[in-house]
C-alpha positions, 0 to 999 in steps of 0.5 A, spaced: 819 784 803 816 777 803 815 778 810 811 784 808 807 781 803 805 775 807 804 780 812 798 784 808 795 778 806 794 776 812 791 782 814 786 782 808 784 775 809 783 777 816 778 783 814 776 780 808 774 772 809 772 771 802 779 771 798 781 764 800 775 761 800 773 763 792 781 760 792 779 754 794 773 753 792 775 754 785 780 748 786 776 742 789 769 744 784 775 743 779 777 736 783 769 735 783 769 736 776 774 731 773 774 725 778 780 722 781 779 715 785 782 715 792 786 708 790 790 712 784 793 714 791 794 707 793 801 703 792 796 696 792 790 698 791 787 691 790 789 689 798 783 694 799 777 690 800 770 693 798 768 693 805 773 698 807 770 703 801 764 702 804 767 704 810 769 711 808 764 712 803 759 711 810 764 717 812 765 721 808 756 721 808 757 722 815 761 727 815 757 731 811 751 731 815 755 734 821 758 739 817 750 740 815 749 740 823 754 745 823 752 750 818 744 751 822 747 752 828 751 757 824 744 760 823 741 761 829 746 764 833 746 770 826 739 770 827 740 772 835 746 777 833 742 780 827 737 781 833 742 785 836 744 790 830 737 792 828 737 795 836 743 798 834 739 805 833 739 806 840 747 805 840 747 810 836 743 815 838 747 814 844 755 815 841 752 821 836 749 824 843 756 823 846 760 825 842 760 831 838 765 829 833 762 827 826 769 823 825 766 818 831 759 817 829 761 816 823 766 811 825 761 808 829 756 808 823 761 804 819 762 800 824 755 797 825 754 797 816 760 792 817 757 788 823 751 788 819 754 786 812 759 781 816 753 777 818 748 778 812 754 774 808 755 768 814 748 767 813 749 766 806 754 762 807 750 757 812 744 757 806 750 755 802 752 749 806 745 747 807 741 749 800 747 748 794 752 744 796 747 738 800 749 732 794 752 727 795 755 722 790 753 715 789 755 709 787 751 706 780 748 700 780 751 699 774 758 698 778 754 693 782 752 689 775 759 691 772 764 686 778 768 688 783 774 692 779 768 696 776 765 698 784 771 699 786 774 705 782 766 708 782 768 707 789 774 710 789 771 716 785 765 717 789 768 717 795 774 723 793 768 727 790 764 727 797 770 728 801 771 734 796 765 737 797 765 736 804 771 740 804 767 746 800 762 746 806 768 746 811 771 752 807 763 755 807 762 755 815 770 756 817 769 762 813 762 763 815 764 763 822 770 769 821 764 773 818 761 772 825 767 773 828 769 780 824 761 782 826 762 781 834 768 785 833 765 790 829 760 790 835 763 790 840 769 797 838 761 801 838 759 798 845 765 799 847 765 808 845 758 807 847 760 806 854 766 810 855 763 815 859 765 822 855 
């Protein structure tokens, strides 16, 4: 019966990307809201210097502009695909020329409302990326003043925080890209009934 369950969810995250992302996503905006520090992870945390948590600080920064990077390429391949659906007019007049039967065209008139959702809501997603989740948390100069055990646990949290968004924006694009994916199989079961010479 397991198997079964496991099954369905499988297909339901397949055909609706959004589920895990909105489960996640509630967990690590948790985790940015009440932040932990990398060294309480750490068995002995004072043999970390503060050069290496700048080191991962840089990183996690780092990372962030190349998921940003990911997110605008993201963007211009849903523009180029929206291209594509709004010429699906002729697509369709030439499945509803084709086919006779209304159960055919209306499949195919779904199908490309899908497409067509399925990329509106992988642009939003790359918006996300770009717009609400660009922050970054740094580190205060107050923790600069306040000595070395200070800095190090402001370190230490804002490099779990960034590390955390940064896992937000992977979620954005990772599902983002399934959107795309779901959109071009959408397109291409209406290419391929358009083409079937019937």
């Amino acid at each position: 019966m397991s198997k079964v369950l496991d099954a369905i969810n499988k297909c339901l995250v397949l055909v609706i990307p959004f589920i895990e992302y909105y489960k996640a996503d509630k967990i690590l905006r948790k985790k940015i809201e009440n932040p932990q520090s990398i060294l309480d992870d750490v068995d002995n945390p004072n043999a970390i210097s503060i050069d290496i948590l700048k080191g991962q600080y840089a990183d996690a920064i780092y990372a962030k502009d190349k998921l940003e990077d990911k997110a605008k390429t993201n963007l211009i391949g849903i523009t180029i695909a929206i291209t594509l659906i709004t010429g699906a007019s002729g697509i369709l007049s030439t499945v509803y020329e084709n086919y006779t039967h209304p159960i055919i065209s209306g499949i195919v008139f779904v199908l490309l409302i899908l497409a067509t959702m399925y990329m509106i809501a992988a642009g939003i997603l790359s918006f996300k990326v770009l717009v609400d989740e660009n922050r970054i948390h740094t580190v205060s100069l107050n923790s600069f003043a306040a000595g070395e055990t200070a800095l190090r646990e402001d370190y230490g949290e804002c490099i779990s925080q960034n590390r955390n968004r940064n896992l937000i924006r992977n979620n954005c694009n990772y599902t983002s890209y399934s959107c795309i994916r779901n959109a071009l199989a959408c397109l291409f079961v209406v290419l391929f009934l358009s083409a079937i010479p019937y």
